[in-house]
C-alpha positions as CSV (number, residue, x, y, z in Angstrom):
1,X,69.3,81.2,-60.2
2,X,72.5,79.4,-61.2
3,X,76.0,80.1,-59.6
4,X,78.5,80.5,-61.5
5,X,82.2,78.8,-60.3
6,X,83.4,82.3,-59.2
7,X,80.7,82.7,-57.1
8,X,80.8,79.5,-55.3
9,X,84.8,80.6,-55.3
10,X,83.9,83.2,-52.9
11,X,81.2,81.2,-50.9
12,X,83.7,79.0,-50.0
13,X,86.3,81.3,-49.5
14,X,83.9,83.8,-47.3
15,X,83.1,80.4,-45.1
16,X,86.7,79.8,-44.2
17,X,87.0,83.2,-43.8
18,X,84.4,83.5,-41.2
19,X,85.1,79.7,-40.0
20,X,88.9,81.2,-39.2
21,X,87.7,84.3,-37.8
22,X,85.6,82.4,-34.8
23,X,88.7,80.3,-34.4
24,X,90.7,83.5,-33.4
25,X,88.0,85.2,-31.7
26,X,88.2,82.1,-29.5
27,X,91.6,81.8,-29.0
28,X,91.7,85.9,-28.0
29,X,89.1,85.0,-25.6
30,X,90.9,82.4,-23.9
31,X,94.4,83.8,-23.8
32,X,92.9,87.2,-22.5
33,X,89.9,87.8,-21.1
34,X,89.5,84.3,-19.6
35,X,93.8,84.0,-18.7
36,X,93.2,84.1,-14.9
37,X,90.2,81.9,-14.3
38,X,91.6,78.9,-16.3
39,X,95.6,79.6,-15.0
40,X,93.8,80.1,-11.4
41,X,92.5,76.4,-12.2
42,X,95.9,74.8,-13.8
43,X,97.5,76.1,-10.2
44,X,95.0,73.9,-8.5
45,X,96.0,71.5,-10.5
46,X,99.6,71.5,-9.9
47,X,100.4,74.4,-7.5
48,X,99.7,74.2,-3.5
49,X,99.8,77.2,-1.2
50,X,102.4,76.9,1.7
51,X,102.0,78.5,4.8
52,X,104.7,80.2,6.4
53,X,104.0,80.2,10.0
54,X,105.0,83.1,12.2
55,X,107.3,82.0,15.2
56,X,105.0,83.3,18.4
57,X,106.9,86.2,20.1
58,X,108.5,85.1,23.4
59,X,107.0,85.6,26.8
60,X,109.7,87.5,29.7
61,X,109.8,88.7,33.1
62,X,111.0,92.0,34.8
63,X,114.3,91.2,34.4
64,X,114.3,89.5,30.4
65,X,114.4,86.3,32.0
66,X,112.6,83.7,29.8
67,X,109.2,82.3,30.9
68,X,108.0,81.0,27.3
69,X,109.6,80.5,24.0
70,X,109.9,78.3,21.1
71,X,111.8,75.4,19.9
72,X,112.4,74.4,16.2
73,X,110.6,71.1,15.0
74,X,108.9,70.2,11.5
75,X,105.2,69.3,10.6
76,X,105.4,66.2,8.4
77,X,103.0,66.5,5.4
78,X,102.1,64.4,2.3
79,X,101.1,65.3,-0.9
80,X,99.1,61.4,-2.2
81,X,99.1,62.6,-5.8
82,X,102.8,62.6,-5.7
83,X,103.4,59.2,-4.1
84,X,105.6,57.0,-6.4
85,X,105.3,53.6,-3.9
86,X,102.4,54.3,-1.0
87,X,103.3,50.9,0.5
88,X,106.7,51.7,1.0
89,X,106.1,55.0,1.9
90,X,103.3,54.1,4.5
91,X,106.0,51.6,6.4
92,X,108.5,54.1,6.4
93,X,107.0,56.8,8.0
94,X,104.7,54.6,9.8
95,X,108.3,53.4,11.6
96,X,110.4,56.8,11.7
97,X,107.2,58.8,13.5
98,X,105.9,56.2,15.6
99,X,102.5,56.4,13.9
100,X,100.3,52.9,13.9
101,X,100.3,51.8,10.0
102,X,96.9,51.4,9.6
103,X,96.4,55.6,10.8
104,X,99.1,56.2,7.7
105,X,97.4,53.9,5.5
106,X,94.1,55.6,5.5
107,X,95.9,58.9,5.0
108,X,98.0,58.0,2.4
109,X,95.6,56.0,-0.1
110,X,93.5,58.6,-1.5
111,X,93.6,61.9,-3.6
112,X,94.3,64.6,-0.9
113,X,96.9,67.0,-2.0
114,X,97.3,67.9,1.8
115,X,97.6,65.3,4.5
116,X,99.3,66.5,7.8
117,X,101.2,63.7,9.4
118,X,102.1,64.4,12.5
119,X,103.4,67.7,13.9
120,X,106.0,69.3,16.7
121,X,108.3,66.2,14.5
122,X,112.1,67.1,16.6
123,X,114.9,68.2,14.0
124,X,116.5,65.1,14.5
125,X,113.7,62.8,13.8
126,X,112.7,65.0,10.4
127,X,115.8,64.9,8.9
128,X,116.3,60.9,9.1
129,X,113.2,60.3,7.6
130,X,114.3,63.3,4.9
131,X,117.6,61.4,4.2
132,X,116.0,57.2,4.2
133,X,113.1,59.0,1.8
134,X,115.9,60.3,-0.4
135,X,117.8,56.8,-0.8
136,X,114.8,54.7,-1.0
137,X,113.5,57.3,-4.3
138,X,110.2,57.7,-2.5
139,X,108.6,61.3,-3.3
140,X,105.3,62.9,-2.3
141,X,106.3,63.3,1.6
142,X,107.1,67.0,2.5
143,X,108.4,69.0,5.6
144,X,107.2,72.3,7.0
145,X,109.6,74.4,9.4
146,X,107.0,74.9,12.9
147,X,107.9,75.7,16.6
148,X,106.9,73.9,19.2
149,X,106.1,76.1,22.4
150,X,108.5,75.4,25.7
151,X,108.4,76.7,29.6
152,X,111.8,76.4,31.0
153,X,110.6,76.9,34.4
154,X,107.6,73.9,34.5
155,X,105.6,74.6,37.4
156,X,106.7,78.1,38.2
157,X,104.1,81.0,37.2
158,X,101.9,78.6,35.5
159,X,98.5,80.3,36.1
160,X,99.9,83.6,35.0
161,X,101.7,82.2,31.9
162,X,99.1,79.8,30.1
163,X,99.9,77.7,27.2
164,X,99.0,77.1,23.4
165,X,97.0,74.5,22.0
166,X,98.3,72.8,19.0
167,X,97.3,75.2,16.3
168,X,99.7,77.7,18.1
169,X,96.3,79.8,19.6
170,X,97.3,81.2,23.3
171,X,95.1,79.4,26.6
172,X,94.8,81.1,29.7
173,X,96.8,83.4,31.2
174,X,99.0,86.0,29.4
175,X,99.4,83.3,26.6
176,X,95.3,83.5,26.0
177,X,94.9,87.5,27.3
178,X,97.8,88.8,25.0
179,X,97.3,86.3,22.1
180,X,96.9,88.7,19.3
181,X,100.4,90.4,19.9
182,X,102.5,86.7,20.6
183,X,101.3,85.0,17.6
184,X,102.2,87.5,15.2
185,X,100.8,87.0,11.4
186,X,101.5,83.5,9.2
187,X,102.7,84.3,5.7
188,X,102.8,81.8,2.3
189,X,104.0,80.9,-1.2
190,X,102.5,79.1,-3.6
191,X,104.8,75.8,-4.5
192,X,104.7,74.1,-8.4
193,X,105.8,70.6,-8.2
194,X,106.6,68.2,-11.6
195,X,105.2,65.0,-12.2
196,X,108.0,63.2,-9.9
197,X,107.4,65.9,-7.1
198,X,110.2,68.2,-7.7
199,X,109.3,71.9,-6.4
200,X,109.6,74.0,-9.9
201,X,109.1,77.8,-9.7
202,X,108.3,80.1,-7.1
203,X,105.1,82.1,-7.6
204,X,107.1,85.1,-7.6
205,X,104.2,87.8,-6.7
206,X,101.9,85.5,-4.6
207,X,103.5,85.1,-1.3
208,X,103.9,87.0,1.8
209,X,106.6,87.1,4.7
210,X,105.2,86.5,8.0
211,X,105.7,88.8,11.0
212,X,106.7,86.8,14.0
213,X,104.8,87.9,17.0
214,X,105.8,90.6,19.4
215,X,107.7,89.5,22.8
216,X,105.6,90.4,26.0
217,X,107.9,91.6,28.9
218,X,105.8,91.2,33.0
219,X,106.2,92.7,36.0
220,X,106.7,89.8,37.6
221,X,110.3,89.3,38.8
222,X,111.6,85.8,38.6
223,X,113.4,85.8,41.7
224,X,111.0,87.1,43.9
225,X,108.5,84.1,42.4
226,X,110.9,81.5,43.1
227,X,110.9,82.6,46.8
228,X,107.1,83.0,46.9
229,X,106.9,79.2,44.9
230,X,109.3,77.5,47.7
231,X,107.5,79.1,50.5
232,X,104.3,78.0,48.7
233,X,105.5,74.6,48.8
234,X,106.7,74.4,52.3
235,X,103.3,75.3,53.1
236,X,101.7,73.0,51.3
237,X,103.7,70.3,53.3
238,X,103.3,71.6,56.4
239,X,99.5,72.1,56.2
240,X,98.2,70.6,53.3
241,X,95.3,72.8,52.6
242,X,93.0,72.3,49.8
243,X,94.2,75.1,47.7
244,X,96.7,78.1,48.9
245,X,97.3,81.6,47.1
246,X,100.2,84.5,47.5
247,X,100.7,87.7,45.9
248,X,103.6,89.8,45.9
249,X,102.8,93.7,44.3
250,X,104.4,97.0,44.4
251,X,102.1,99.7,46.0
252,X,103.0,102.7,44.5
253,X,102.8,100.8,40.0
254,X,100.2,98.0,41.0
255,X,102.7,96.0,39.4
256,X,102.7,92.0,40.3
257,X,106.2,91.1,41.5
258,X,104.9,87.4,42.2
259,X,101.7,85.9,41.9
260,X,101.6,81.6,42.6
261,X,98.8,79.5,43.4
262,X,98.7,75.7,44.7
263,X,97.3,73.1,43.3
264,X,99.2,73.7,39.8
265,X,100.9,72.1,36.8
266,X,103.2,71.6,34.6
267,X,103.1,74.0,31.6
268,X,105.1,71.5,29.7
269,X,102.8,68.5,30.1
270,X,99.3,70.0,30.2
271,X,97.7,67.2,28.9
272,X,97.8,65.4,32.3
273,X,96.8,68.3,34.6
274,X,93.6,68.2,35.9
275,X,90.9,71.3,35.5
276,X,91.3,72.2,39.7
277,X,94.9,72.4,39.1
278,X,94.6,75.0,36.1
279,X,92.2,77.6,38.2
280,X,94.5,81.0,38.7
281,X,92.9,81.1,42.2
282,X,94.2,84.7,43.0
283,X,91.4,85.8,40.2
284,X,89.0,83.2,39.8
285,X,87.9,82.0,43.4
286,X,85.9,83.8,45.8
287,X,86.4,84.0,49.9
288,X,84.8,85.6,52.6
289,X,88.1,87.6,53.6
290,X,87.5,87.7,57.6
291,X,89.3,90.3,59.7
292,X,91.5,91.6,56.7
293,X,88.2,93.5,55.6
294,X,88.3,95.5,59.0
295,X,90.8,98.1,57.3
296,X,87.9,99.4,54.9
297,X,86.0,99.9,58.2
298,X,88.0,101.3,59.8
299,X,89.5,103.9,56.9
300,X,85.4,104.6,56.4
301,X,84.9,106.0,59.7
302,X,88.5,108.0,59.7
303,X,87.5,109.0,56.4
304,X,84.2,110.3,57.1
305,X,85.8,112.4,60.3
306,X,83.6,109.9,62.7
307,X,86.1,109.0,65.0
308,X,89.7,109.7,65.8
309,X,92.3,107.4,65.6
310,X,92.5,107.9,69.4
311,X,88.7,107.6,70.2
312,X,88.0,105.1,72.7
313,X,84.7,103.1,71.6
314,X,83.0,100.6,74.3
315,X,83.3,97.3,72.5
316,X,80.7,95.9,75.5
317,X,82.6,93.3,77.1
318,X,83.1,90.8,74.3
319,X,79.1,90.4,73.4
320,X,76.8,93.2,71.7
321,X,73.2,92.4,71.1
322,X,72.1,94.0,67.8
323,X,69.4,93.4,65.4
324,X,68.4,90.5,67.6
325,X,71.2,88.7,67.2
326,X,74.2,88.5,69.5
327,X,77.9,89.3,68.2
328,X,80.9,88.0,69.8
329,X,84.7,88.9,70.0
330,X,87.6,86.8,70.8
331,X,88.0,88.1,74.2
332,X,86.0,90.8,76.6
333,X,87.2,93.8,75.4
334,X,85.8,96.8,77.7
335,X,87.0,100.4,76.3
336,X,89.7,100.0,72.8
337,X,90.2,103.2,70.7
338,X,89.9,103.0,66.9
339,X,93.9,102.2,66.9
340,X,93.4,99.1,69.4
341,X,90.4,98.0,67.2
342,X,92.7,97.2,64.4
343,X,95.6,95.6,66.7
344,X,93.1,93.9,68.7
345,X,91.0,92.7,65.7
346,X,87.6,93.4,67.6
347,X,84.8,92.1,65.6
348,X,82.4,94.5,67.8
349,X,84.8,97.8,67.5
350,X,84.8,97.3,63.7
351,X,80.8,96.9,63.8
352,X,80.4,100.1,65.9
353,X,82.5,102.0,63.4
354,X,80.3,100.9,60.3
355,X,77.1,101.6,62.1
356,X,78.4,104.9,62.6
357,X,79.2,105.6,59.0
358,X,75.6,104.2,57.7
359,X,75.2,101.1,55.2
360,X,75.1,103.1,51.9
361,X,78.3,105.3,52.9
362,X,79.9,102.2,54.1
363,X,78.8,100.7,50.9
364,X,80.0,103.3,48.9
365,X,83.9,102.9,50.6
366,X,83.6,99.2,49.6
367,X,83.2,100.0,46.2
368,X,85.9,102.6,45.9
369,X,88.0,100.3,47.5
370,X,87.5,98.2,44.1
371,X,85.5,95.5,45.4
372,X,82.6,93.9,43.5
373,X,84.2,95.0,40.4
374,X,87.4,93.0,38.1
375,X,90.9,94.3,38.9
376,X,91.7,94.8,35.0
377,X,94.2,93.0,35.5
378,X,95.8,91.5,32.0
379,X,94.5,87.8,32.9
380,X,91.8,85.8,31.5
381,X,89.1,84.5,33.7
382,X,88.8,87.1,36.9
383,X,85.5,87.5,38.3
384,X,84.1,90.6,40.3
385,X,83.5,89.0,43.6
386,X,79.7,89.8,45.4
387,X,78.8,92.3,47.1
388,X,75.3,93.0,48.0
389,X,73.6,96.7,47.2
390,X,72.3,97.7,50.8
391,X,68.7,97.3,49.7
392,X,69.3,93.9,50.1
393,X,71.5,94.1,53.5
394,X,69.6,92.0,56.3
395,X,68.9,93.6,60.1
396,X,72.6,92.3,60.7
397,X,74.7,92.8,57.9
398,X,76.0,96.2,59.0
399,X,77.9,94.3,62.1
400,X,78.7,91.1,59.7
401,X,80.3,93.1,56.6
402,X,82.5,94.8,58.8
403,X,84.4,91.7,60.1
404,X,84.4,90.4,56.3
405,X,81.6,88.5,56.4
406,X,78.5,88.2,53.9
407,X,81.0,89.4,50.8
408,X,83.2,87.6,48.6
409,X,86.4,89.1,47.5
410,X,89.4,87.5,45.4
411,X,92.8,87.0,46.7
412,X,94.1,90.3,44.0
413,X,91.2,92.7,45.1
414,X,92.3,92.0,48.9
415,X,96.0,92.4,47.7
416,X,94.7,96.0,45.9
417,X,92.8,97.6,48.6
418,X,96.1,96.8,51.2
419,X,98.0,98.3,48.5
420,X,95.7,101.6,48.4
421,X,96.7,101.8,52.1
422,X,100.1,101.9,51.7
423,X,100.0,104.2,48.8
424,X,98.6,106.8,50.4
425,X,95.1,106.3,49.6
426,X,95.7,105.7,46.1
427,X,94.2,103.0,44.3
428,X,95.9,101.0,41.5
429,X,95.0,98.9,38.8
430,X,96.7,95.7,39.0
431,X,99.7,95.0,36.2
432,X,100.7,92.0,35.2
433,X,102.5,93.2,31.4
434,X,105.4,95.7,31.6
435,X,105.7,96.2,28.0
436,X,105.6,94.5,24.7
437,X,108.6,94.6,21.9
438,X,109.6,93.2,18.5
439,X,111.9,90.8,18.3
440,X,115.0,93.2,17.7
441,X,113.9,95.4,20.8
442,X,111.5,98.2,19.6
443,X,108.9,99.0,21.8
444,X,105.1,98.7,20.9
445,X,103.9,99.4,23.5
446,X,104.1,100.6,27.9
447,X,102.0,100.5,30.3
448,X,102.1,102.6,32.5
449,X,100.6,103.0,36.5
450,X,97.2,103.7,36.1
451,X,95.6,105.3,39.1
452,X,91.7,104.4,39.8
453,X,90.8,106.7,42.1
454,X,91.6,107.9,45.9
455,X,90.0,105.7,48.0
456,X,90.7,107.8,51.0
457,X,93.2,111.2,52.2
458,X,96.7,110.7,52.3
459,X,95.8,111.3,56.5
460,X,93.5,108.4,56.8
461,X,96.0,106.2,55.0
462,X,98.5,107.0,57.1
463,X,96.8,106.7,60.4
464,X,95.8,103.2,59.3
465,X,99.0,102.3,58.8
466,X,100.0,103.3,61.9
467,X,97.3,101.0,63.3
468,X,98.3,98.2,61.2
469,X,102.0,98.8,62.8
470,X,100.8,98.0,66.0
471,X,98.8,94.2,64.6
472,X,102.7,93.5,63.8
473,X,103.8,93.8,67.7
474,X,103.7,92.1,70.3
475,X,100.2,93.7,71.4
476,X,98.6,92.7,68.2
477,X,97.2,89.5,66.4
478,X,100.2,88.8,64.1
479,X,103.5,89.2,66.0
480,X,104.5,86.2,64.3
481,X,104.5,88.0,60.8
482,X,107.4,90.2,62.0
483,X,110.9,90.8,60.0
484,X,113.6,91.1,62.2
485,X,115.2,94.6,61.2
486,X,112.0,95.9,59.4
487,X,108.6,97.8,60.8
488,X,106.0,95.9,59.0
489,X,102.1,97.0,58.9
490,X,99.6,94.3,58.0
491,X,96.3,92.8,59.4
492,X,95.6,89.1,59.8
493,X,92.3,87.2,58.9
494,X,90.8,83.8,59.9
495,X,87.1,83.6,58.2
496,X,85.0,80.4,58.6
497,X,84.8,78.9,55.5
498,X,80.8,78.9,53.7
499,X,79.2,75.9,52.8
500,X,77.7,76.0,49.4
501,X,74.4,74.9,51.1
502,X,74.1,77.1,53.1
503,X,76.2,78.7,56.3
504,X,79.4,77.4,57.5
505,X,81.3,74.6,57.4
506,X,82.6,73.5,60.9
507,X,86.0,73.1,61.6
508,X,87.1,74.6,58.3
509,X,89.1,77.9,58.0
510,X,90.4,80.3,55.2
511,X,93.4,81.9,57.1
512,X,95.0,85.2,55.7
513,X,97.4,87.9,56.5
514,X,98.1,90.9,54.3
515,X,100.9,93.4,55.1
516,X,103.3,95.4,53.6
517,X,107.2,96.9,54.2
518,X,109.2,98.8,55.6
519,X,106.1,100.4,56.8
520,X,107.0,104.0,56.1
521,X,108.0,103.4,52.8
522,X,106.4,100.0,51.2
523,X,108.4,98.5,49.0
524,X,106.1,95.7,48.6
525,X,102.6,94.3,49.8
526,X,102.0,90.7,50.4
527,X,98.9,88.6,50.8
528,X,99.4,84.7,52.0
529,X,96.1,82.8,52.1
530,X,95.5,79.1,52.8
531,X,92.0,77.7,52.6
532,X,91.5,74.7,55.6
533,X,94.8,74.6,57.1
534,X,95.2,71.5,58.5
535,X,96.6,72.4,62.1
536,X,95.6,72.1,65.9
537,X,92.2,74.3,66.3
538,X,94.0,76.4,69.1
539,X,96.8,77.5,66.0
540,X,94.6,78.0,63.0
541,X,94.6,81.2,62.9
542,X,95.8,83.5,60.1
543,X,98.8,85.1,62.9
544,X,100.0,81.7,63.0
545,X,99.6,79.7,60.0
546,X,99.7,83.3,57.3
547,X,101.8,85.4,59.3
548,X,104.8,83.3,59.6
549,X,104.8,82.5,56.3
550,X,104.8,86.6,55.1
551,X,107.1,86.7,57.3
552,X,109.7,84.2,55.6
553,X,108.8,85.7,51.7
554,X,109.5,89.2,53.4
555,X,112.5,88.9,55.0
556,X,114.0,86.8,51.9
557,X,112.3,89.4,49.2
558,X,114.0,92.5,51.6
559,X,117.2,90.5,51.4
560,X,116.8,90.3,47.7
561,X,115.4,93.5,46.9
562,X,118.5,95.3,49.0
563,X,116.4,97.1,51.5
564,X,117.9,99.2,54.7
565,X,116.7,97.2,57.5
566,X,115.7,100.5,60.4
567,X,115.1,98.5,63.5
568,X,117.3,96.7,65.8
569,X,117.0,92.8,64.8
570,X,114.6,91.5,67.2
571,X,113.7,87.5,68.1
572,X,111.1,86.2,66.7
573,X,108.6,85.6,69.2
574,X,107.8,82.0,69.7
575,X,104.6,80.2,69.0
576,X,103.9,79.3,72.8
577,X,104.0,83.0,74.3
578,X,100.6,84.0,71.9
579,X,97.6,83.6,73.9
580,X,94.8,81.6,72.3
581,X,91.2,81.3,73.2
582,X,88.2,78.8,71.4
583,X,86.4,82.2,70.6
584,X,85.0,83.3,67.6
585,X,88.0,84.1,65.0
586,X,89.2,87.1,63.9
């Protein structure tokens, strides 16, 4: 069949017809339904996403005193597509940073569209690198507002603080515990440069603000830490233990007023502390307590309606063969009532009254005193502490418990269970956060007292105080803790430090005294402990090396605090006039 030339005409015209058609169909397909993939991959091309960090919310004590907050500084970046002379460039910021060349160098030469440079770069330094960049016509270098993270107060409170690592992420202590609400969230834009590096346009649509984090106000009051820090210190020169914890907390909240620990370091150069210095002792070590322990004996038996605070109890002239195995006090106590137990710190008294009660009551009174279990404090890193189920007691452990031994307690769980005595019975969980706000002052959140449980009656609690009044005298084991003008109630404690292989190390003491004031209504409880004193044998003992110490922090923290002293200023009594013995230590 033979075409005709108006039929190949419309051949040709129906192929350009159809060729056009594909054409458009094409273009439509690119321009819509495939717009976003291939403008998602021109943005890669040309357009970088910028974060926006969030400044980290600011850390404060009771009374808005700073502990932790930030200072401006830049993070020096580089962009190696846009480098116009990477020599030059390399030995300029090589010189203004204080980088080594050859570190730059490596960096620089390549095709990374993002190469940090250094970070935490001071204002000052930033801005003459901006301005030499800028004369010399050198583009492809770019600066990115940061914060670095500073502790005006160094030393002070660095256990309960923490720090941040470099990516701004919060390390022990409240920075690590409360890290979620300080860092807040970053935000970002996405920035178009030109060929010579110029920013262009704005993604106007694609970025987000950040929220700073929220500021995190404590409990702990600054002052009051400064006087626990100096005293600290002075007893770290006078002694020179291997490691020394106090505590400073408000009975009736559980609120920490103070909380310091020795060996420490300083928050603001990290880098160079070493790992025993970083320990927040007062949560993460564990101690055989010694005599301090006798006030859960002793509130067990009241409790339980076994004896009367009056009851006299024949503590067997000093030495009372049980289980096989003979017990000792520090002197030959004949006849001591339940009261005189406490003041006397009689280690066979205090076993008399637990054997009384029965190893799983007695058990059951060291639990809901809150040992063997965490605080809840807000702090990273506590531990519970060990205490054995009675199952696995031994013949003896009902007269060694008693006199805190064959447990392990922290410094806080001691400074808790004194605190249940002189709140009635009452215990608290331990506060370290008051409250956390935005920037501008609204409240996210408050925490508020939270009360465990009651350990025992308002009664028993108040008889022990009343035995605890007497350990402060001049009959008791810790006259030396006294404040003149104050009643105080507290109980000392000298425990033989445990070897880790295996049963005691000689010589070597932990030395403690926990008490609170005024006695009839505490203000504050205190716990001083130093682990191996070093002191003449005939003075370590928790009256003489802890007691005097509470008894400096009190009397300054009373002063502080405004209390109305209710007793006649008395001397001190010296040193000399306590009788000592080489007996077992209570």
């Amino acid at each position: 069949m033979k075409w005709n030339s108006r039929t190949r005409c419309a051949l040709v015209c129906l192929g350009f017809v159809l060729l056009f058609s594909a054409f458009s169909f094409r273009l439509i397909y690119l321009q819509m339904i495939k717009h976003d993939q291939y403008a998602g991959l021109a943005a890669e091309k040309h357009v970088y996403k910028q974060p926006i960090f969030a400044e980290r919310g600011t850390i404060l004590d009771a009374n808005n005193e700073v502990l932790a907050h930030n200072v401006p500084v830049e993070t020096v970046v580089a962009d190696a597509t846009h480098l116009t002379d990477t020599d030059a460039t390399v030995d300029l910021v090589s010189n203004e940073l204080k980088l080594p060349r050859k570190e730059v160098s490596e960096k620089l030469h390549g095709d990374r569209r993002y190469i940090v440079l250094k970070r935490e770069v001071p204002k000052a330094t930033s801005d003459s690198l901006r301005q030499k960049l800028r004369a010399q016509n050198l583009r492809g270098i770019y600066f990115e507002r940061d914060a670095t993270r500073i502790y005006p107060n160094g030393l002070m409170l660095c256990h309960v603080i923490g720090f941040t690592d470099f990516e701004h992420h919060g390390i022990q202590g409240v920075e690590g515990s409360l890290d979620e609400y300080l860092r807040g969230q970053d935000g970002y834009r996405y920035i178009e440069h030109n060929r010579a590096g110029q920013e262009l346009v704005l993604y106007r649509g694609q970025e987000r603000a950040p929220r700073n984090g929220y500021q995190v106000h404590l409990t702990v009051d600054l002052n009051l830490q400064n006087i626990v820090e100096n005293e600290l210190d002075a007893a770290m020169r006078e002694y020179s233990p291997k490691k020394a914890t106090i505590i400073l907390m408000r009975p009736q909240t559980g609120e920490i007023l103070a909380m310091a620990n020795r060996p420490a370091f300083d928050l603001n150069h990290r880098s160079e502390a070493k790992p025993e210095q970083m320990k927040n002792r007062a949560i993460s070590d564990m101690m055989e307590p010694g005599s301090t322990f006798k006030i859960v004996t002793a509130a067990a038996a009241l409790n339980e309606h076994k004896f009367r605070l009056d009851s006299y109890i024949f503590c067997e002239n000093g030495i009372w063969n049980y289980g096989g195995t003979a017990l000792h006090d520090h002197a030959a106590f004949t006849d001591l009532s339940v009261k005189d137990i406490l003041v006397k710190s009689s280690n066979v008294g205090a076993a008399k009254l637990a054997v009384s009660v029965g190893d799983q009551k007695f058990y059951e009174y060291i639990r809901r005193f809150g040992f063997g279990e965490r605080t809840g404090v807000e702090l990273p890193g506590e531990i519970p502490g060990l205490i054995r189920p009675p199952q696995s007691w031994s013949k003896i452990s009902i007269t060694h418990i008693p006199m805190g031994h064959e447990i392990g307690v922290t410094a806080l769980q001691m400074t808790a269970a004194m605190a249940a005595i002189a709140n009635g019975g009452k215990l608290m969980t331990p506060r370290i956060v008051k409250s956390i706000t935005t920037s501008d002052g609204k409240t996210v959140s408050t925490l508020s007292p939270i009360v465990l449980r009651e350990v025992i009656s308002p009664q028993t609690a108040s008889q022990i105080g009343s035995a605890l009044r007497g350990v402060v005298s001049d009959r008791g084991t810790a006259a030396a803790a006294a404040v003149p003008g104050f009643i105080i109630a507290g109980k000392t404690g000298t425990a033989q430090k445990v070897d880790p292989h295996g049963g005691y190390e000689k010589g070597q003491y932990v030395v403690s005294f926990c008490g609170y004031l005024p006695a009839d209504h505490p203000e504050f409880v205190g716990l001083v402990v130093l682990d191996d004193a070093q002191t003449k044998p005939e003075l370590n003992y928790g009256g003489l090396v802890a007691g005097p110490i509470f008894s400096r922090i009190a009397e300054k923290a009373a002063r502080y605090l405004d209390l109305e002293p209710h007793e006649e200023i008395r001397k001190a009594i010296p040193v000399e006039r306590v009788a000592l013995t080489n007996a077992p230590r209570h």
